[in-house]
N, C-alpha and C positions, 0 to 999 in steps of 0.2 A: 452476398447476403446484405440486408438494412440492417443495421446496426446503429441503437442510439445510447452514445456517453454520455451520462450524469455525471457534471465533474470535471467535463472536457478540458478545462482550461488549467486543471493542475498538473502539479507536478511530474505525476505519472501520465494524464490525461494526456501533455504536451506533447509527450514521448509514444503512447500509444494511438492516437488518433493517425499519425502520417504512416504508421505502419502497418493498422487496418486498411487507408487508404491505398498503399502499397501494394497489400495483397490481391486487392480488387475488390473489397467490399464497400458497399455507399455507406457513408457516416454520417450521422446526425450528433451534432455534438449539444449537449446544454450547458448555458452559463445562465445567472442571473441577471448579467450587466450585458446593458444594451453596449456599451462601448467596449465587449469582449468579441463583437460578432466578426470583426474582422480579423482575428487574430485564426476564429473558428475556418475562416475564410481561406485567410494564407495557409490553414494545416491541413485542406483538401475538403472539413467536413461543411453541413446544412448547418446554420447558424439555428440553435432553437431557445428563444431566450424565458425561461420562466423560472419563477420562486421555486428552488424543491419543496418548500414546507407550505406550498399552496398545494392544496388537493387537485383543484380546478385547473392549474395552468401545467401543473403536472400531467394529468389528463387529457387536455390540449394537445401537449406537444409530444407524447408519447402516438394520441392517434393519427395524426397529423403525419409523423415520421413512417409510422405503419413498419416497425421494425419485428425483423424476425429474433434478435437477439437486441439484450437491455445489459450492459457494463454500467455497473454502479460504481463511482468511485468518489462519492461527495465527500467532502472533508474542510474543515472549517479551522484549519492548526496557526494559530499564529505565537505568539511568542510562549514557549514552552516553561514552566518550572517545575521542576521532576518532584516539588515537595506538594506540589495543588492539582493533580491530574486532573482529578475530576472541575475544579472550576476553568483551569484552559482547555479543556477539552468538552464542554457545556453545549456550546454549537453544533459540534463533529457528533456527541453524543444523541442531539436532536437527527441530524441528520442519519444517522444509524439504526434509529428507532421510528419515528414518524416517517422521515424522509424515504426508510425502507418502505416500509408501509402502502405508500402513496404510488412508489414506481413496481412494485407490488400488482396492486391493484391497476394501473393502468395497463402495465401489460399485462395481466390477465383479459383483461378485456380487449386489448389489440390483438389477442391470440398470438403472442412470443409463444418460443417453442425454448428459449433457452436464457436463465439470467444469472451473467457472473458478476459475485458482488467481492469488494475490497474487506477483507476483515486482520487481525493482529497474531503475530505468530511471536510477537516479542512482549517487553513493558510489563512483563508480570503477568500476560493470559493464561498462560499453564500452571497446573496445581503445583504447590514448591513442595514434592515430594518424589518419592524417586532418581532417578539418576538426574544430571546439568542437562543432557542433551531430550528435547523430547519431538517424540513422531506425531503424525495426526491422531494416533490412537491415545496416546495419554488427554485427560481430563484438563478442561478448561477450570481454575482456581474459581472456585465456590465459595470460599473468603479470603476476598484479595485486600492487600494491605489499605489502610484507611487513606481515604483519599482517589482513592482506582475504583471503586464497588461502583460508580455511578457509570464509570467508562466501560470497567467490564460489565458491568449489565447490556446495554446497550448495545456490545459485543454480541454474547449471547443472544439476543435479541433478536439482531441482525443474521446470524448463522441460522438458527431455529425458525425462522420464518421463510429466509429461500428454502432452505433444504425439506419445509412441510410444505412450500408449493408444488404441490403433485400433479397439476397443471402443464412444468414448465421442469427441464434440465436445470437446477439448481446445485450452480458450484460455488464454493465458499475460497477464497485463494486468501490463507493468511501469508499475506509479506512479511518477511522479516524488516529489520531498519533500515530503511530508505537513504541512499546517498547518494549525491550526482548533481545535476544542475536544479535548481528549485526546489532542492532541500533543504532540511533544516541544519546539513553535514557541509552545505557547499557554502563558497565563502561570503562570509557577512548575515549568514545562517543562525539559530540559536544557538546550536551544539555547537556551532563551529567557533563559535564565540567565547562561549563556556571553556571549551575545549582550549584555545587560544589565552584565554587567560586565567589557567588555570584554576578555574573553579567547577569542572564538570563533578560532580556530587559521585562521590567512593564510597559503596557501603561495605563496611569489615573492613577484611582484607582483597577487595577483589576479586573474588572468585566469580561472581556472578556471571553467567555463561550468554551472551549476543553472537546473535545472525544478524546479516546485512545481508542487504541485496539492491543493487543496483539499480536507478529506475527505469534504464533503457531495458536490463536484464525481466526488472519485472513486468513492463512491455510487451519484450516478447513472447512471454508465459500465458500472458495475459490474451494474448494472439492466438494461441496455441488453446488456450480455454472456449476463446469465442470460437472457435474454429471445430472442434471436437472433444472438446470437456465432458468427461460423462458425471453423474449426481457425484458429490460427495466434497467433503472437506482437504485442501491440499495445503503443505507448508512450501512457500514459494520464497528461498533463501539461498545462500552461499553455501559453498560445501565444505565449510572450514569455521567452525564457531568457535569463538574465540573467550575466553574471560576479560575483562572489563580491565586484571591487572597487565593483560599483555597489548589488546589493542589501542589502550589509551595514549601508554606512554609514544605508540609507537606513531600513533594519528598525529600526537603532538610534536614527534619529530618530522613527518612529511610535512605538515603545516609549518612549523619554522623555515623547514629546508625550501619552500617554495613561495615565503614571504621573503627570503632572501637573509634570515635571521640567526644561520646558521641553527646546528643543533646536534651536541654531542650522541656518539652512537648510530646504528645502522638499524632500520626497522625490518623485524624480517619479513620476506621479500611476500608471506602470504596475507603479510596486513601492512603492505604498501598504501594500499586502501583500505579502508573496513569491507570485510567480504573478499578483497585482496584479488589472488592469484587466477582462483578457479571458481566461475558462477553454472549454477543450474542449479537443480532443483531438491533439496534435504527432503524425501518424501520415503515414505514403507510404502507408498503407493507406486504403480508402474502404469506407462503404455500411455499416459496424457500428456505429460509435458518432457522434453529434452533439456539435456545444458545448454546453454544458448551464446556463452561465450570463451569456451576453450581457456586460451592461456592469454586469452587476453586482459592484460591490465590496467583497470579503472581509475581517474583518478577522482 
């Protein structure tokens, strides 16, 4: 299949472009920097270089690639502080909303048959009612704490728009927290830093309940979406969620132990990494996506 990334060049992008082209699908990847197109190059996809928050060039490169499948994955994160969501996340959030919008409407009009887009399964999107753990089926937070309501809009935003394009196979893939290489977890990272120097922000007593998931992990989910995804919302996470008082301490000791800084205590062996032991897919839904990485462990 023609398949074009919005996004190509992040995080996950970097991780899923070579594995689409693996499969044997042609990739069209998009960046906005002309001096990303070689990078597009070395990871097998078409270089398509336009503005996402241009209508026009969006438009352009959407037709142009003439794809049967649109992965959106745009994202604009750069130095986090978990007390200002919504102004670090002001970009990401345009790009969630307009930026949907726009690849939207272009493939509608190239006649896509199927578009999976990146949305949050972590950070506060679910309602803080009910049990710690929740499924695709609990309610997205309708008053999320001050600070978030601009991010979680723009969420909902972006869910509610693919999934009413009735055009086109729209699937929503909420990732849990992202860790691995060109994340914000990997070293010299924001969290990773925070986390390093002990200042990653405790609310209470910790209890607050985190998924992780892997970016190669969410890759190949991601793979599995583009490939036969049917409509509907999925939580694409680890299968071991953890509270905030157990993975932290225990991040902060693999992170010692591999600066060489030693660090009292043993972390248990399922939050070696965040998301840890056993990755695939936290879902009440069946028959779209598989585990993808056994017992294999992340760092």
């Amino acid at each position: 299949m023609r398949v074009f990334v919005a996004g190509a060049t992040g995080a996950i992008g970097k991780q899923l472009v070579p594995r689409l082209v693996a499969a044997g699908h042609e990739v069209h990847g998009m960046t906005r920097s002309e001096s990303k197109q070689a990078m597009l190059c070395d990871l097998g996809a078409v270089p398509a270089v336009a503005d996402a928050l241009d209508p026009d060039q969006v438009a352009e490169a959407v037709a142009r690639a003439r794809p049967e499948v649109i992965v959106h994955q745009l994202t604009a994160i750069g130095a986090l502080d978990m007390r200002h969501f919504d102004r670090d996340f002001a970009l990401t959030n345009r790009l969630r909303t307009e930026g949907t919008d726009y690849l939207l409407s272009a493939g509608q009009n190239a006649g896509v048959r199927r578009f999976v887009a990146q949305a949050v399964a972590g950070y506060g999107a679910y309602v803080r009612t009910g049990g710690p753990v929740k499924s695709e089926e609990d309610p997205l937070a309708r008053t999320p704490a001050n600070g978030m309501r601009e991010t979680l809009a723009a969420i909902r935003h972006l869910e509610e728009a693919v999934l009413g394009a009735r055009w086109a196979e729209g699937v929503v893939l909420r990732y849990g927290a992202f860790y691995g290489p060109g994340t914000s977890f990997a070293p010299g990272g924001a969290q990773f830093e925070l986390v390093r120097r002990r200042k990653f922000p405790l609310v209470g007593n910790g209890g607050g309940v985190w998924s992780f998931i892997h970016v190669a992990d969410a890759a190949e989910a991601t793979v599995a979406a583009v490939e036969r995804g049917s409509r509907g919302v999925y939580n694409v996470v680890d299968d071991d969620p953890a509270p905030v008082a157990e993975w932290l301490p225990a991040r902060r000791c693999l992170q010692a132990r591999r600066s060489g800084c030693g660090a009292g205590g043993r972390p248990p062996s399922a939050l070696a990494a965040p998301g840890g032991a056993r990755a695939g897919v936290q879902s009440s839904r069946s028959g779209v996506f598989i585990p993808v990485c056994g017992d294999d462990r992340r760092g």
